[in-house]
C-alpha positions in Angstrom: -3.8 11.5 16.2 -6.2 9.4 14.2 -8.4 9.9 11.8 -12.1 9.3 12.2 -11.6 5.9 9.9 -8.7 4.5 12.4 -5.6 6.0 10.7 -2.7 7.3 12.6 -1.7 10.5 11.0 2.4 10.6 10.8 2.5 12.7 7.3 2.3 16.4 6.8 1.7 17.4 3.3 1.8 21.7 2.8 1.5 23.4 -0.4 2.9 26.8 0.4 2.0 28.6 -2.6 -0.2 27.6 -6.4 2.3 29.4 -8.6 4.5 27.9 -11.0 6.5 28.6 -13.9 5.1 25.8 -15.7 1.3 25.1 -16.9 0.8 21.2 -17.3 -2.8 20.5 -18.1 -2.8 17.6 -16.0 -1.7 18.9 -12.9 -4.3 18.3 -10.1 -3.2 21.6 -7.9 -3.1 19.2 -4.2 -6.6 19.7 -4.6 -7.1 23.4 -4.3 -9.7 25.6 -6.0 -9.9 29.6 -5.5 -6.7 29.2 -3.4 -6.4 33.1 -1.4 -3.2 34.8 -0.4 0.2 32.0 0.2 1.0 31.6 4.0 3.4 33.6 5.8 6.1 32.1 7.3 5.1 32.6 10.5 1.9 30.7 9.5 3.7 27.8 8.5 5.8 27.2 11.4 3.3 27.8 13.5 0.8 25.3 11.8 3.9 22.9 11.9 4.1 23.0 15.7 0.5 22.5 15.9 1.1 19.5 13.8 4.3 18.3 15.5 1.9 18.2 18.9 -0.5 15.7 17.3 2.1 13.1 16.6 3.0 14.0 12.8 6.8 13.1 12.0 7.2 13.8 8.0 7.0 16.9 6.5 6.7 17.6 2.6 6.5 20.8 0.9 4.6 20.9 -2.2 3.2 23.5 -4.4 2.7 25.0 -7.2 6.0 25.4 -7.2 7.5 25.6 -3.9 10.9 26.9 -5.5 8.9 29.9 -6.3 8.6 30.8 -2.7 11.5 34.2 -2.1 11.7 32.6 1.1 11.7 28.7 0.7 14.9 28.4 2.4 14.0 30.4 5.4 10.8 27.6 5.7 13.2 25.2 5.4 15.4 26.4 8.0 12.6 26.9 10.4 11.1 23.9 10.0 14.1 22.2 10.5 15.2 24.4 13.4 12.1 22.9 15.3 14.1 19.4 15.6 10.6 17.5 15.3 10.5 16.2 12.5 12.4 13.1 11.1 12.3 13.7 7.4 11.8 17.1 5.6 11.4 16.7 1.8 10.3 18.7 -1.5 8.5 18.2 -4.6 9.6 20.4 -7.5 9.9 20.6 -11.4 13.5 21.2 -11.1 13.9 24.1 -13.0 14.7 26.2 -10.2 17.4 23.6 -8.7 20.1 24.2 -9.6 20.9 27.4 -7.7 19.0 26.3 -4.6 19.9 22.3 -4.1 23.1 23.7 -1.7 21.2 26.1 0.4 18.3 23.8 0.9 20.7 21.0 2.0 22.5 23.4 4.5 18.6 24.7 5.7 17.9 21.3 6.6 16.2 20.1 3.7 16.6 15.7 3.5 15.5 14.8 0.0 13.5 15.8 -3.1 10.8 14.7 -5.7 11.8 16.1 -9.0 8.9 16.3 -11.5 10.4 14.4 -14.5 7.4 13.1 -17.3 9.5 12.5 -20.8 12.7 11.5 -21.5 12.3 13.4 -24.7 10.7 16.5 -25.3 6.8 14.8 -25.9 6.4 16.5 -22.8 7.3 21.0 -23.1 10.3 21.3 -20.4 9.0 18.2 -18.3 11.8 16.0 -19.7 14.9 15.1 -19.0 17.0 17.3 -20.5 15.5 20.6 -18.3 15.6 18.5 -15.3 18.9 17.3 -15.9 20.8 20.3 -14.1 18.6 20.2 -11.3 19.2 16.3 -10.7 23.2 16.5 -10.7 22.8 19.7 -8.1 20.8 17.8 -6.1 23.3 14.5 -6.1 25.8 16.6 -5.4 24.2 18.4 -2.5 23.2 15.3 -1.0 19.8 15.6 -0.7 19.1 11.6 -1.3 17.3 9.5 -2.3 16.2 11.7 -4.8 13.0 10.7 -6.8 11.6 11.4 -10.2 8.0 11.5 -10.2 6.4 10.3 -14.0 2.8 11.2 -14.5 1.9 8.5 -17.1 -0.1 9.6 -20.0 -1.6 7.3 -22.8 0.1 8.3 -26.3 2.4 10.9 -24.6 5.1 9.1 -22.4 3.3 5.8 -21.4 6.0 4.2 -24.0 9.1 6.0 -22.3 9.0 3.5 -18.8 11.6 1.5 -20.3 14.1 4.4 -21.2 13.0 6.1 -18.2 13.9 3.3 -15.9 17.3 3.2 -17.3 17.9 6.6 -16.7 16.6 6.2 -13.1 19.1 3.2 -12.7 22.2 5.1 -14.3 21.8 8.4 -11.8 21.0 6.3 -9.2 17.5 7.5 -8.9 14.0 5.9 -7.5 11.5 6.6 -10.1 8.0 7.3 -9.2 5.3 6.2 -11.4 1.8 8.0 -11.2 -1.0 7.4 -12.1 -2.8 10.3 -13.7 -5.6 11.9 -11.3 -8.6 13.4 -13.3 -9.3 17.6 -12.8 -12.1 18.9 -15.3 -9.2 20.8 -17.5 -8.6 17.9 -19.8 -10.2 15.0 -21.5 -9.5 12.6 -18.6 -9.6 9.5 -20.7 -8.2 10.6 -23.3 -5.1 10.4 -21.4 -5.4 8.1 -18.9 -3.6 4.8 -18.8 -3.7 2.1 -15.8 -0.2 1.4 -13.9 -1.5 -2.0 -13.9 -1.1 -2.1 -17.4 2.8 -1.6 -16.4 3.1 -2.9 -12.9 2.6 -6.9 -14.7 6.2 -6.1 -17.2 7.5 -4.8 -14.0 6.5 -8.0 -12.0 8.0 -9.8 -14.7 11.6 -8.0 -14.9 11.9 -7.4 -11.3 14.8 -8.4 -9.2 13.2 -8.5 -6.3 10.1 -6.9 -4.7 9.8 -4.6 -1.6 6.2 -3.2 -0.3 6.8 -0.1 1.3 5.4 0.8 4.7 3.6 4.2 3.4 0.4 3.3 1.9 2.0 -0.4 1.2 3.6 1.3 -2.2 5.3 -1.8 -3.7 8.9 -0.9 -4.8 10.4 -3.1 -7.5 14.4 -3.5 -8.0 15.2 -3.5 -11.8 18.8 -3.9 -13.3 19.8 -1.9 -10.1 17.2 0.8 -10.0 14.3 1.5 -8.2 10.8 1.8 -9.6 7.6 3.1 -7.1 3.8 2.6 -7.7 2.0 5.1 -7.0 -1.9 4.7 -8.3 -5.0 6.1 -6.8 -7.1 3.9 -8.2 -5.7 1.0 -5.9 -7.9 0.4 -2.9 -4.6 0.3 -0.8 -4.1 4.1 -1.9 -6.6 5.5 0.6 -6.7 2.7 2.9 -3.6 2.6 4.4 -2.8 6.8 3.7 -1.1 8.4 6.8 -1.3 12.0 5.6 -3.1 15.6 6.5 -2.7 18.1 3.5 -2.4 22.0 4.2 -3.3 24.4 1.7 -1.3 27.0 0.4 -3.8 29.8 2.0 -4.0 27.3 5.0 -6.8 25.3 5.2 -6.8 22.0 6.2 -7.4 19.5 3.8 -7.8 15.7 5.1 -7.2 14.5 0.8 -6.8 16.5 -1.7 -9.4 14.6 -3.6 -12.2 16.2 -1.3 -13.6 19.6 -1.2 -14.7 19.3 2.7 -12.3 21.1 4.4 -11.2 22.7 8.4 -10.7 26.2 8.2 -8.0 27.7 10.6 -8.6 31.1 10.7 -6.5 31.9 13.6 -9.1 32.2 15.9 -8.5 29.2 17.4 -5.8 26.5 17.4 -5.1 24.1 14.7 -5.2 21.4 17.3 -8.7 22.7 19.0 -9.9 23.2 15.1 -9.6 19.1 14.3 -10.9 17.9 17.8 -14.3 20.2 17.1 -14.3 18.1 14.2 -14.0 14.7 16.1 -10.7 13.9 14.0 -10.3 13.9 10.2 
């Protein structure tokens, strides 16, 4: 399946529900507003078949807090179970990982992103030492690589890279860095600080740079660690994206930084749903 731009679609990104147990200010939601009830089970699965049929190969479960979910590893199991899909992976804050990392690895689960802003505590339960536990369970589960997504935030953490990269580099752990994504519950610019800013020290202490397939992210190899771009503002960013979002109430949401979106109501199938739209 392509989009309506040219863009094979290979990415499945599903929030399956918009609670958390944290409140961060900055946090963009995938793009949902006035989200209704969180998908069944049986909703999921079936939307992942529906998605499996159109050609997409990588599945990501997002939230809120997908952690939340009394039944995440059930979804995990069942997605699994469907022997589609090449790569099944999280996002989560971490503070639920500890008890779960096993179970998810045994569902079927590949890898996770932890959410991991501050190595110190500028950031409330986003640092280091409440994702801590969560990282060593996951290592030892074997859900690798394992990721740390940093949101970077001007006079908050923006300073912290450097400490941040060693951490990364000691666990053996890619680090994400994100550029922040605007909502209207904060003073946008008041936070916001350009990757490129960073990306020119990183060119400068790099090993050795690698541009990643997805959405050519460039990777760049530091003191034996791994450190990911990841900025919306770069032209690249949409060009080259690959992905079809999913609410957590199930709509279909071609970016999460658009309000258009397909409804699947169940009246019809998910695949009948984007052809009446002519794609994406």
């Amino acid at each position: 399946m392509f989009d309506n731009l040219g863009r094979k679609l290979t990415h499945l990104r599903i929030s399956i529900t918009q609670r958390c147990n944290l409140d961060c200010f900055y946090c963009h939601h995938e793009g949902e507003k006035n989200s209704g009830k969180d998908m069944t089970l049986g909703k999921i699965i079936e939307i992942a078949k529906a998605m499996a049929k159109i050609g997409i190969k990588y599945v990501k479960i997002t939230g809120g807090e997908p952690l939340l979910r009394e039944d995440i590893v059930q979804i995990v199991y069942h997605l699994a179970n469907l022997k589609v899909f090449k790569d099944i992976s999280l996002t989560t804050n971490g503070l639920l990982l500890k008890d779960l990392a096993k179970p998810l690895k045994k569902a079927g689960l590949n890898r996770v992103n932890i959410g991991c802003d501050s190595i110190s505590s500028s950031i409330t339960k986003k640092n280091i030492s409440h994702a801590l536990l969560g990282i060593i369970a996951a290592k030892n589960a074997g859900l690798n690589p394992i990721k740390l997504n940093m949101v970077i935030l001007k006079d908050i953490n923006h300073h912290e890279v450097g400490e941040m990269i060693k951490f990364a580099s000691k666990h053996n752990l890619i680090l994400q860095l994100i550029e922040l994504i605007g909502n209207n519950n904060f003073d946008y610019e008041k936070y916001y600080f350009p990757l490129k800013t960073i990306e020119e020290e990183l060119k400068e202490k790099a090993d050795r740079i690698q541009v990643r397939e997805l959405q050519e992210r460039k990777q760049y190899y530091i003191s034996g660690g791994i450190v990911e771009i990841v900025s919306p503002s770069y032209k690249i960013f949409c060009k080259k994206c690959s992905k079809i979002r999913v609410t957590s109430d199930g709509r279909i949401k071609p970016c999460f930084m658009r309000e258009d979106t397909i409804i699947f109501n169940g009246k019809s199938s998910i695949i009948e749903a984007i052809k009446k739209r002519g794609g994406i």
